[in-house]
N, C-alpha and C positions, 0 to 999 in steps of 0.2 A: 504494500500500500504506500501509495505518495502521501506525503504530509505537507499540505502548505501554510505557510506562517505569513503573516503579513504584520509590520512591527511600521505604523504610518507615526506619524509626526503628533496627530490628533487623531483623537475617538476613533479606535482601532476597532470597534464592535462595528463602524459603520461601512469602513471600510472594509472589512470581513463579510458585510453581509452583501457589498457590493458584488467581491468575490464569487460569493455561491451564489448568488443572483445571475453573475453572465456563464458560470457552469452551469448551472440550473438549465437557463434560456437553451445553452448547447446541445445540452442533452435531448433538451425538446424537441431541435431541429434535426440531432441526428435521426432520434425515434422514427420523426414525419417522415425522413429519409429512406429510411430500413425499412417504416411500412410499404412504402412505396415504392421500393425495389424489391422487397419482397408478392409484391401484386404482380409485379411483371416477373418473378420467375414463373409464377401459379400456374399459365397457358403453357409454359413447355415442359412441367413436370406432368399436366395432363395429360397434354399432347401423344409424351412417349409414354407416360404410364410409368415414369423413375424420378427419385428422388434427385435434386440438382446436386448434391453429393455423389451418387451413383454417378450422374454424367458426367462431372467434371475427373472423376478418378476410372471411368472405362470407356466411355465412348467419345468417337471422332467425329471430326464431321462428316466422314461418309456415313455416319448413320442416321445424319438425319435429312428431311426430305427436302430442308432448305439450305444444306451444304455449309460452305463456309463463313456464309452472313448469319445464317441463324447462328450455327456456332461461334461465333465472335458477340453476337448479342448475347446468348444467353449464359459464355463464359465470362462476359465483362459484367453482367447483373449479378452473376454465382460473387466475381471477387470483390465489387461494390459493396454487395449485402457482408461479406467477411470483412472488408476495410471497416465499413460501420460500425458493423458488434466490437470490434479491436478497442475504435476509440470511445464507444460506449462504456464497454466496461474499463477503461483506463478512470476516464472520468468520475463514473461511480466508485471506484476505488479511494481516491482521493478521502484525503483525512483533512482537518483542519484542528491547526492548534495553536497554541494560546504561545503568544510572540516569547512570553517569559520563559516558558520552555525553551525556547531557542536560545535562549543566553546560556542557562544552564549548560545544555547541550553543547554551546560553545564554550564552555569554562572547564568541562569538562576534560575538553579535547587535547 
């Protein structure tokens, strides 16, 4: 887990909430993101009847019926929708902690 500290000048509560406010906002837009690249795998796990895990790790494009355009669409949605959950979960990982700690941390050092 990442931990971030933020140690401002004044009212570090405000500026902290700043913080998780535009991680917040991100996370938002990745979600929108990943559902919406996740909609556009749905017609070609239909389609062939497999999971876009299945296809990206056994089939080519000669198996499917639109060749190597479907295949480049529906391998750049499969790595899209993986990029997203990547920095999803980095995000939600994220800690926040109290700047005092960080001095310690550095006193320690």
């Amino acid at each position: 887990m990442s931990t971030i500290y933020v140690k401002p000048e004044r009212k570090s509560d405000e500026v902290l909430g700043l913080v998780r406010s535009a991680i917040k906002g991100q996370v938002a837009r990745l979600e929108l993101g990943l559902d919406q690249a996740e909609k556009r795998l749905a017609p070609f796990e239909t389609k062939y009847g497999v999971s876009s895990d299945h296809f990206i790790s056994e089939m080519t494009a000669e198996d499917l019926e639109g060749g190597d355009d479907e295949y480049a669409t529906w391998a750049g949605e499969y790595r899209l929708v993986e990029r997203l959950k990547r920095k999803l979960q980095q995000l939600r990982e994220i800690g926040y902690g109290d700047s005092d700690d960080l001095q310690l941390d550095q006193v320690d050092n």
